[in-house]
C-alpha positions in Angstrom: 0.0 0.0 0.0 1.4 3.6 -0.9 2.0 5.2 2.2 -0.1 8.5 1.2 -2.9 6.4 0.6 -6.1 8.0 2.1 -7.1 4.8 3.6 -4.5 4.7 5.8 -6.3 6.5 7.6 -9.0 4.0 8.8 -6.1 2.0 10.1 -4.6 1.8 13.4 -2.0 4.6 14.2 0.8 2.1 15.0 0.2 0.5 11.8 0.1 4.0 10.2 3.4 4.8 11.8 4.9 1.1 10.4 3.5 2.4 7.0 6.0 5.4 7.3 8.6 3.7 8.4 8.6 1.6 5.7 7.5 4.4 2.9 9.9 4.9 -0.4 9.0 8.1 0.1 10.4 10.3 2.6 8.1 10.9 5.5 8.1 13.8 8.2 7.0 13.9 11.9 6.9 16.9 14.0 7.7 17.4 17.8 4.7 17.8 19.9 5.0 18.0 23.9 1.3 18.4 25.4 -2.4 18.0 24.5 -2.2 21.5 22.4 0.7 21.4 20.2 -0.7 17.6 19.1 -4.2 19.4 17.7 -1.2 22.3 16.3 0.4 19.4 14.3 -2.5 17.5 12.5 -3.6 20.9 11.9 -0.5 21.7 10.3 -0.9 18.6 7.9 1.4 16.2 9.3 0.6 12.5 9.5 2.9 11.4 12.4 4.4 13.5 15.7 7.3 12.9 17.7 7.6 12.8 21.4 10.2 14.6 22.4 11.9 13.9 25.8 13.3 17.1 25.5 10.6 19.2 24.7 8.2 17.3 27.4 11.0 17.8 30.3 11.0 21.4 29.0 7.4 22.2 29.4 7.9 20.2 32.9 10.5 23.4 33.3 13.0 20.5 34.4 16.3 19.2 32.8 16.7 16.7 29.8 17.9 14.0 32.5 15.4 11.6 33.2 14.4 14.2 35.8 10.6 13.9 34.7 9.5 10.2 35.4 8.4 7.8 32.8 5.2 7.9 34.2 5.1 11.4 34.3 5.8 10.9 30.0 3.4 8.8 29.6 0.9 10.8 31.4 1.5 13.6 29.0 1.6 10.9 26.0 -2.5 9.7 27.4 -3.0 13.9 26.6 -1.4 14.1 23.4 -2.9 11.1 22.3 -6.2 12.6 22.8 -6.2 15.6 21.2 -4.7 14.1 17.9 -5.6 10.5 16.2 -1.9 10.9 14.8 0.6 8.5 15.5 3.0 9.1 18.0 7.0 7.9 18.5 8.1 8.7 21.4 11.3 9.7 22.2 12.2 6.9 24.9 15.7 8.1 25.5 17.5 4.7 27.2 14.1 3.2 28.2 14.3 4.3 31.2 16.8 1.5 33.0 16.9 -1.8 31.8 15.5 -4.7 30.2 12.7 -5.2 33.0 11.9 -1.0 32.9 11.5 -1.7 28.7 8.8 -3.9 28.9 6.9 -2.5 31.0 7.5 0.5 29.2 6.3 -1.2 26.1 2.7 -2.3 28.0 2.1 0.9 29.1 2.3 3.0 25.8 0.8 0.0 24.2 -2.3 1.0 26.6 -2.6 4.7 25.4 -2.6 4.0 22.1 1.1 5.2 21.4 2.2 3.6 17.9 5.9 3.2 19.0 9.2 4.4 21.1 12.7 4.8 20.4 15.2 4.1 22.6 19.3 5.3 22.7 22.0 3.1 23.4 23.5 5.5 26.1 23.2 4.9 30.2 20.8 5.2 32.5 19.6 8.4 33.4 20.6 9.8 30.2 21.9 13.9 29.2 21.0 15.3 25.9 23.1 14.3 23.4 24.1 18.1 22.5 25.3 18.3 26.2 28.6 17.3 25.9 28.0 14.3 24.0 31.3 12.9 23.8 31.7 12.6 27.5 28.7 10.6 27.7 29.3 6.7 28.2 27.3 4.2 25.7 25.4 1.2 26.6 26.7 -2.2 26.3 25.8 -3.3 22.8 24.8 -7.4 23.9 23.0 -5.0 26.7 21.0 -2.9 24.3 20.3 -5.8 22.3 18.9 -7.5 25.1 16.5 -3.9 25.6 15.6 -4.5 22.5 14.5 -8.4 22.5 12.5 -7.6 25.4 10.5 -5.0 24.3 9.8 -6.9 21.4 8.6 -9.9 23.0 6.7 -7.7 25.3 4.6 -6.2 22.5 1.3 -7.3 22.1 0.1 -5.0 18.6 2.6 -6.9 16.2 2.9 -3.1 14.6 4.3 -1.3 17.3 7.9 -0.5 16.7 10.5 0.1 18.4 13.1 2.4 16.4 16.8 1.9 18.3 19.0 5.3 18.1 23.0 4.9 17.9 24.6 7.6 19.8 28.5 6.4 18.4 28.6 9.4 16.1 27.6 11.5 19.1 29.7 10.0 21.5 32.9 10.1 18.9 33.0 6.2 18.7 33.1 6.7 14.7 31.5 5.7 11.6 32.4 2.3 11.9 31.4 1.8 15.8 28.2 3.4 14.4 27.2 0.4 11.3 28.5 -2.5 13.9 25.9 -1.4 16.7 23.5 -0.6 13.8 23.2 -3.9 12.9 23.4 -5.7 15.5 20.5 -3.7 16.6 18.5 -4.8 13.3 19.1 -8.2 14.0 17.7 -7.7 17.6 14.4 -7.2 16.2 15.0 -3.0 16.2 12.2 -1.7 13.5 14.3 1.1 12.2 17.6 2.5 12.9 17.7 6.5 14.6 20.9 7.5 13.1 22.5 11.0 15.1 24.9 13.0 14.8 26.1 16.9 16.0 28.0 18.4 12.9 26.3 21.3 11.2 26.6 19.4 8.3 25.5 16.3 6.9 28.4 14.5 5.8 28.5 11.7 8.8 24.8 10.9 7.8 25.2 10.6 4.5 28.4 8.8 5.0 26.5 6.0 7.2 23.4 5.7 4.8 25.3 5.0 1.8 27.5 2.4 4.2 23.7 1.0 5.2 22.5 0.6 2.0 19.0 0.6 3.2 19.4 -2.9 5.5 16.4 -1.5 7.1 14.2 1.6 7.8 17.1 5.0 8.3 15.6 7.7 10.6 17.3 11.3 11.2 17.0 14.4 13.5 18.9 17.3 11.3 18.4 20.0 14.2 22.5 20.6 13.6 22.5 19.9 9.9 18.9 22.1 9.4 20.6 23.9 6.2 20.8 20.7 4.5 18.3 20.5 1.1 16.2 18.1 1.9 16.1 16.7 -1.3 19.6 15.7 -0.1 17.8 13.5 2.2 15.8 11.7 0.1 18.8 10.9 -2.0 20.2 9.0 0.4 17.4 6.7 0.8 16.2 8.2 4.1 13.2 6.9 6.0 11.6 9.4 7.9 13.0 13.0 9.0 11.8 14.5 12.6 11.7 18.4 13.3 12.5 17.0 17.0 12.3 20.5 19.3 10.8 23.5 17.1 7.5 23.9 18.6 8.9 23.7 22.6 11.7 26.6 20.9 8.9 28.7 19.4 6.6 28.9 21.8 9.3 29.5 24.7 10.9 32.3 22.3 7.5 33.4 21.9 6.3 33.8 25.8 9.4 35.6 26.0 8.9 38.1 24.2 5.6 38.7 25.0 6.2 38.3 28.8 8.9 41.3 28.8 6.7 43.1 26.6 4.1 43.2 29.1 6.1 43.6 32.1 8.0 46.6 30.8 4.8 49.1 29.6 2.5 47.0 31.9 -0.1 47.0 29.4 -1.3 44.3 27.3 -2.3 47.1 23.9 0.8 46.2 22.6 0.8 42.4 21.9 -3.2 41.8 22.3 -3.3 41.8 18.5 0.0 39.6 17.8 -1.1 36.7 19.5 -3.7 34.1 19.2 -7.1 35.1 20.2 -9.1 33.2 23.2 -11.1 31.7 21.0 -8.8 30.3 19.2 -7.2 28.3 22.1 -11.0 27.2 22.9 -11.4 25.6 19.3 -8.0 24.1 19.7 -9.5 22.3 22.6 -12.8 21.5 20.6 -15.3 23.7 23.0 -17.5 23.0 20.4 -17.7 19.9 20.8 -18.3 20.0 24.3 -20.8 22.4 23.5 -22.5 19.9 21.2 -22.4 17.4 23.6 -23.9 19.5 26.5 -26.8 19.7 23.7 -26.9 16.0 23.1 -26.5 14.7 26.5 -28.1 17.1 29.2 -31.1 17.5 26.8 -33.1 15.8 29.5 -31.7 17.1 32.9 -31.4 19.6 34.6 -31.4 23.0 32.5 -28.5 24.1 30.3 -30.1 26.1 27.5 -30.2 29.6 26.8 -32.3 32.3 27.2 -32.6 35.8 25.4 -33.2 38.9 27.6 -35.4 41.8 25.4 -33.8 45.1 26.7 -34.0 47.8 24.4 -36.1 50.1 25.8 -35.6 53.5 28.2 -38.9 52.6 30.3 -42.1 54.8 29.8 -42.5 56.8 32.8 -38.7 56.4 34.2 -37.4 58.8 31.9 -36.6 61.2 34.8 -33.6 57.9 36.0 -32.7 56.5 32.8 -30.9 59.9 30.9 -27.7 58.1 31.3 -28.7 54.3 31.3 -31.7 51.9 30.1 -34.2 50.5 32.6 -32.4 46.8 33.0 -29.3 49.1 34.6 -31.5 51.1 37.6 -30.3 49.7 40.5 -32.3 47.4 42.6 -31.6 46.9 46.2 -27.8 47.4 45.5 -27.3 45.8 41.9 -28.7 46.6 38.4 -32.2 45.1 37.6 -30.3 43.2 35.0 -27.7 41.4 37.0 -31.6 40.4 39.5 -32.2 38.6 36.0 -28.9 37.1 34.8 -28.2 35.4 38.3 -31.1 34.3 38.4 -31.2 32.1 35.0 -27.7 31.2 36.0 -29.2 29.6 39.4 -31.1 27.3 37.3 -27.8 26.0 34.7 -29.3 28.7 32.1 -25.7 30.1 31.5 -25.9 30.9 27.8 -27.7 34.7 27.8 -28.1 36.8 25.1 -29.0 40.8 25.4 -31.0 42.6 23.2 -30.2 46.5 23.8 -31.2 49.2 22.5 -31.5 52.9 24.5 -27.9 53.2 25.9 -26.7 49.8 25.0 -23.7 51.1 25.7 -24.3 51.2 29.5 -24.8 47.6 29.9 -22.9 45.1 31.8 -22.2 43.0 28.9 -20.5 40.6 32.2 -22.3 36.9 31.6 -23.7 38.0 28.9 -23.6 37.8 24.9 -24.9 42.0 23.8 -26.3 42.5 20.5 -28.2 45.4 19.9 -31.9 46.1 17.9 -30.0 49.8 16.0 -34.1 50.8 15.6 -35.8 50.3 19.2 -37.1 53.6 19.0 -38.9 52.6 16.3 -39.5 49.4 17.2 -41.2 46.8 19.5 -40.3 43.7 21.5 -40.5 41.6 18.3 -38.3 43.4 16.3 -35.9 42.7 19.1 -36.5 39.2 19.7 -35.6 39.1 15.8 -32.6 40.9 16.7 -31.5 37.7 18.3 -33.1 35.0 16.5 -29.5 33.6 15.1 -28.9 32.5 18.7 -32.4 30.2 19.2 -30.4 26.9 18.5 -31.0 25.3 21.5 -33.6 25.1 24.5 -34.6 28.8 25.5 -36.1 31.1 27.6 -37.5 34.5 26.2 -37.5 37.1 28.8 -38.4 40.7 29.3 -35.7 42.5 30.8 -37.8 44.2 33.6 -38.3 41.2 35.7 -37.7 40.0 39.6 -39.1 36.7 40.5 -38.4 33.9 42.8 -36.1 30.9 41.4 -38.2 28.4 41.2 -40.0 30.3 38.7 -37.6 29.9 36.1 -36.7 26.3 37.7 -40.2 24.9 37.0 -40.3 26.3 33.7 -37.1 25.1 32.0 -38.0 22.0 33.4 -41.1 21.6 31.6 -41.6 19.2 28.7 -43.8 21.2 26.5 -42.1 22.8 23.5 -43.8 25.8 24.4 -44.7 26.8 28.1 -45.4 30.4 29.6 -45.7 31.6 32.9 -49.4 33.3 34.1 -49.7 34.5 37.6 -53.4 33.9 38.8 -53.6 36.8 41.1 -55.7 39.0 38.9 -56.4 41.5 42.1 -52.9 41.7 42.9 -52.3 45.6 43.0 -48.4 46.0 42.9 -48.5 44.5 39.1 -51.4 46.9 38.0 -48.7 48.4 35.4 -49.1 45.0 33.9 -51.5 44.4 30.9 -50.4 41.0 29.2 -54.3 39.3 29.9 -54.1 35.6 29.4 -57.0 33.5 28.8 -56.4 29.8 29.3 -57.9 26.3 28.7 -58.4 26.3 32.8 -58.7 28.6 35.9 -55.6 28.3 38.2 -56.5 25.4 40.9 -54.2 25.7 43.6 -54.9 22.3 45.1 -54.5 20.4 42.2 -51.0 19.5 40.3 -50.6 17.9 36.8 -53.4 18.6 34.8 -52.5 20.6 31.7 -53.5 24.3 31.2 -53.2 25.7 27.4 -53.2 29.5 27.0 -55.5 30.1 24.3 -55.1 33.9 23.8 -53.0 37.0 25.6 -54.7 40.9 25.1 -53.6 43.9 26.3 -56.6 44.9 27.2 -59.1 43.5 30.4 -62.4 42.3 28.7 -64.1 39.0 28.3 -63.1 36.7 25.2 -65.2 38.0 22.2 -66.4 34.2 21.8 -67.3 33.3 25.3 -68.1 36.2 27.4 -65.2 34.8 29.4 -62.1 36.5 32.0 -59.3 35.8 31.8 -57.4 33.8 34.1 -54.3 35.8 34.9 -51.3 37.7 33.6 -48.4 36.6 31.3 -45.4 38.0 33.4 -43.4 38.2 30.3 -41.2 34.3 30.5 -41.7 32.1 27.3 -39.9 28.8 27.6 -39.2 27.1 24.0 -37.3 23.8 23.6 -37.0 21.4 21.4 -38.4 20.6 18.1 -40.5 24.1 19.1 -37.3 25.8 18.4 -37.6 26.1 14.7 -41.5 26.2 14.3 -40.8 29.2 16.3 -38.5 30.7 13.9 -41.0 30.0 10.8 -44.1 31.6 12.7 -41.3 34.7 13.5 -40.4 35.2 9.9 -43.8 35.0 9.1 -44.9 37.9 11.4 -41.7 39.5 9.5 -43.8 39.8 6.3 -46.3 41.6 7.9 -46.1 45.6 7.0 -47.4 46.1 10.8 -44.2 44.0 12.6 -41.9 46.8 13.8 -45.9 47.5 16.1 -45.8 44.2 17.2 -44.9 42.8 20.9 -44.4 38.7 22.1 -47.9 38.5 22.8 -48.4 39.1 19.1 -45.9 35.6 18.3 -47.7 33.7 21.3 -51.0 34.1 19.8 -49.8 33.7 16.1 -48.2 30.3 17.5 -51.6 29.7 19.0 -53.5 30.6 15.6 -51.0 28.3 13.8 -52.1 25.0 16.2 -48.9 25.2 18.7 -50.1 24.0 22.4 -48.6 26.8 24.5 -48.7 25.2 28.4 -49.2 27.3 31.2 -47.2 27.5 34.1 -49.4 29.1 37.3 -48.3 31.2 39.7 -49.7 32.9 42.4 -47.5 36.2 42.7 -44.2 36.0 43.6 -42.6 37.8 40.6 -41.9 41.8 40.1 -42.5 43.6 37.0 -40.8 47.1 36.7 -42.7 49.2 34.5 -43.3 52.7 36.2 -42.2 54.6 39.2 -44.1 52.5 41.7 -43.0 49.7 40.3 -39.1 50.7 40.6 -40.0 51.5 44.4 -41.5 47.9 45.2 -39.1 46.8 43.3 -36.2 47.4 46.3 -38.3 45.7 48.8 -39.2 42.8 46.2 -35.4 42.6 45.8 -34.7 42.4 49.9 -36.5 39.4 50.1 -34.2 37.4 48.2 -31.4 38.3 50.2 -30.1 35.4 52.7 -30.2 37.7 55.7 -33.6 39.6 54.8 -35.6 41.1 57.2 -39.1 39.7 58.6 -40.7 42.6 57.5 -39.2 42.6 53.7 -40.6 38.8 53.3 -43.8 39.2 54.6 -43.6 42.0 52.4 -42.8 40.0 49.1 -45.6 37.4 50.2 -48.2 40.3 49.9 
């Protein structure tokens, strides 16, 4: 099979990584040292990545020296292995003692899915080879042989390989030290020969590949001899060349830079723009998919949707305390009206809230939230806002005005509900402090406190108090301005929306105009009772009650403030 074959890619990554090995073509892996630069190299295009000792003790911030545990590597490897389905050689460096620590070894990286290791013929704990190489003792060559054999037998994926690195050149043992131990390592059951040297040329590498004469798979690291061509490289019959340490290099030359940069003008208006957004480090670790999942999984528990907060407007009759800041910013009992509303969907797991502003949408605390702004509320109603947003109804959502106070189990009992539509009425039509409100609801059923379970339907919402022209009938309560829509609702909502759209009369139009258009259109709307608890801020009076409304949700609130908020 040609090793750029697309199916490949349906096999396993160790038999991937024995595919390159084996290539007449030369192949290239990359370093990677964590979870991030992994998803950094498939994105780059590269079928195979290298574990670099190096680079993984570097982001440990401790020396090339075995000083990070083989356990520690592997641990990093379970990460990497992750957040990339590319193969992965690790770099081994002497397999970490001896025969007994190899196959072990072996079992373990067989377990995370780790296509192969290398391993160095030097001693146990190892120094970089660039560290004064030639001081550097090599392994017994029967010994390495034998690390060999019993990784080998040790292997239970008859791909894995195990690629054994001669350190002669390195260690100025000399070309012909280099092809004895070479071979004997071939015969050993080595799967590819790691062939290093220091020079800042080639010459020694391409002295020992022509000596080879391609016995058997010929790997290089050229991080001395980088000017070479690589065409050079595939002249000489080479196997597979790794770019062993430039990702550990550029990102530590990188968070240099911008760490001095920082420190010295102690502002961050210099480098914001030069390095990678924050989003981009979230789709780097797939928070989309999580996102997706969240959608797929918690569908049924407890709430996780969204909700959308209509805010545009200045308030009618507060005009004398919103000059310098729309209605949802007047502060209530010592926060903004809005921040009463965001906490309290975030209570309930509803952590996805979108703003629609309008009047001095520049005043709002966009903290928690997602802003966009409706550019014609003055011209405009709620729907026109709602449509504002409509590019965010993708998953289960609560449609809110933005003047509301309410206790939590409110919002609890509704994004709990089953229905793909459900609204909340309050029954207590005599209540005084709501007398502001005008959002009449006639329902299927009157509001029987002593019974649970049986299903209300809201059948029509009017602005105005008068028996249903049909029946003679009142109605049975308010709609305190909380729509719940989940579901396959989601989207029949958006058709009846862009249908309202159409009509020359929509910038007039409110959400009671869409609930009763859903209505007309054969969508069961459920009805959620209650029997007050809830605050609607629509006038002077309103703001007032508001405060002491507020109080009563406070864990230390006074007896007076809750019997107050009973009323």
């Amino acid at each position: 099979m040609n090793a750029r074959d697309p199916s490949i890619l349906t096999t396993s990554r160790s038999s991937r990584l024995r595919q390159m090995l084996t290539s007449n073509q030369l192949e290239f892996m990359m370093e990677a040292h964590n979870g991030l630069s992994a998803r950094i190299v498939k994105e780059a295009g590269f079928r195979a990545i290298w574990g670099s000792g190096l680079a993984i003790s570097a982001q440990y911030g401790v020396r090339d020296n075995n000083e990070a545990s083989w356990t520690q590597v592997v641990d990093t490897l379970e990460f990497m292995a992750d957040a990339s389905d590319l193969p992965i050689l690790l770099d081994g460096d002497t397999g970490y003692g001896n025969f007994n620590n190899v196959r072990r070894l072996v079992r373990k990286l067989e377990q995370r899915g780790i296509a192969g290791v290398c391993i160095e013929d030097k001693q146990f704990p190892k120094t970089n080879s660039f560290i004064n190489g030639e001081r550097q003792p090599l392994a017994e060559m029967d010994e390495f042989c034998g690390k060999i054999k019993a990784g080998k037998d040790s292997q239970s994926d008859d791909d894995f390989s195990i690629v054994a690195r001669v350190e002669a050149l390195i260690a100025g043992w000399g070309m012909d030290e280099a092809l004895r131990r070479a071979e004997a390592y071939r015969q050993a059951g080595a799967d590819a020969i790691l062939i290093h040297s220091k020079l800042s040329r080639p010459d020694e590498i391409l002295t020992f590949a022509r000596e080879w004469a391609g016995r058997g798979p010929l790997v290089i690291v050229p991080t001395k001899y980088y000017s070479t061509p690589t065409e050079v490289f595939r002249k000489a019959g080479i196997s597979v060349v790794i770019w062993a340490n430039h990702l550990i290099r550029s990102a530590a030359s990188a968070m240099q830079a911008v760490a001095k940069e920082i420190h010295d003008n102690e502002t961050l208006v210099d480098v914001e723009d030069r390095i990678a957004a924050v989003n981009e480090i979230f789709r780097l670790q797939d928070a989309d998919e999580y996102s997706e999942a969240e959608r797929r999984y918690l569908s049924a528990s407890r709430a996780t949707g969204a909700a959308i907060v209509l805010a545009a407007s200045r308030g009618a009759g507060l005009e004398a305390l919103t000059e310098e800041r729309p209605k949802v910013m007047l502060p209530v009992a010592g926060k903004p009206l809005l921040r009463w509303l965001v906490d309290g969907f975030k209570k309930q797991g509803v952590n996805d809230i979108t703003v629609v502003g309008g009047y001095r949408a520049d005043a709002i605390d966009t903290a928690g939230i997602k802003l966009v702004v409706n550019e014609r509320h003055a011209q405009t109603g709620e729907l026109a806002s709602l449509a504002c947003a409509a590019d965010t109804l993708q998953t289960d959502t609560v449609i809110s005005y933005g003047d509301l106070l309410f206790r939590s189990y409110i919002v609890r009992d509704l994004v709990e509900s089953e229905a793909e539509f459900s609204v909340v009425v309050d029954s207590s039509l005599t209540q005084a402090e709501n007398s502001s409100v005008r959002d009449f609801a006639w329902c299927s059923a009157a509001d029987d406190r002593g019974l649970f379970g049986n299903k209300v339907l809201l059948q029509r919402i009017s602005s105005e108090l008068q028996g249903d022209a049909a029946n003679g009938t009142s109605p049975q309560g308010r709609w305190i301005g909380l729509l719940n829509v989940r579901g396959a609702g989601i989207e029949r909502l958006k058709t009846v929306l862009a249908q309202l759209r159409e009509r020359p009369d929509f910038d007039s139009l409110d959400i009671p105009a869409l609930l009763n258009a859903l209505i007309d259109s054969g969508e069961q709307v459920e009805v959620q009772y209650v029997h007050g608890h809830w605050r609607g801020v629509n006038d002077l009076e309103d703001f007032r009650r508001a405060g002491d409304f507020a109080h009563a949700q406070t864990p230390l609130a006074s007896g007076d403030a809750q019997r107050g908020a009973a009323q």
